[in-house]
N, C-alpha and C positions, 0 to 999 in steps of 0.2 A: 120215794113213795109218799104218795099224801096221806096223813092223818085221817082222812074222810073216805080213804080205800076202803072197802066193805071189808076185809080179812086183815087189815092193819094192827089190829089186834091181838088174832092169832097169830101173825107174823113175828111180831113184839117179845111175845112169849115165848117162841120157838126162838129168836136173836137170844133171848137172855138164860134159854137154859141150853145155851150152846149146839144146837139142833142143828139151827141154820145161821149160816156166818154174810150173805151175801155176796157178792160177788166182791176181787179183789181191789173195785174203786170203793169198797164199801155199800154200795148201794142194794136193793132190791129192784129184780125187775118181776113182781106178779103175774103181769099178761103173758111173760116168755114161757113157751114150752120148756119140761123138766124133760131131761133126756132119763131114759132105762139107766143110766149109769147117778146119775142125779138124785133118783128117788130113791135109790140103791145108798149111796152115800147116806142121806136125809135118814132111811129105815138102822141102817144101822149107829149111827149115832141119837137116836130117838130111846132103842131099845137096850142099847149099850152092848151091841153084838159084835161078838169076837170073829173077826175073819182070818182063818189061817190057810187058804187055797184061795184060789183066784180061777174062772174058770173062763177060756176064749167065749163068746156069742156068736154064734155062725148064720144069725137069721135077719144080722143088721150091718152095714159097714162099720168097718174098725174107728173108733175113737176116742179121745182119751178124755179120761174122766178128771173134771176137773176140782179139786178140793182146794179152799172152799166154795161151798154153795150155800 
């Protein structure tokens, strides 16, 4: 991701207080769609939420959530 990305910054931030890891080549891709499971991951390590259940999604095909993100 370039330096001169409009959100490079917030990205930055979110990388170093361990929020968002990027993807496993290390990179960031911005423009890519977050999946429901994505922002889910993103929300709970942001707030530092404890998940002890896990629940199916029946309104989306099955996929797996991939950490990190």
């Amino acid at each position: 991701m370039s330096k001169s990305y409009f959100a490079s910054g917030v990205i930055q931030i979110l990388a170093e207080r361990g929020v968002s890891k990027g993807y496993p080549d290390g990179r960031y891709y911005p423009d890519q769609s977050l999946s429901r499971g994505d922002a889910a991951v993103l929300l709970k390590r942001a707030f530092n939420l404890e998940v002890d259940t896990y629940r199916e999604i029946t309104d989306v095909k099955k996929v797996i959530i991939h950490e990190p993100i």
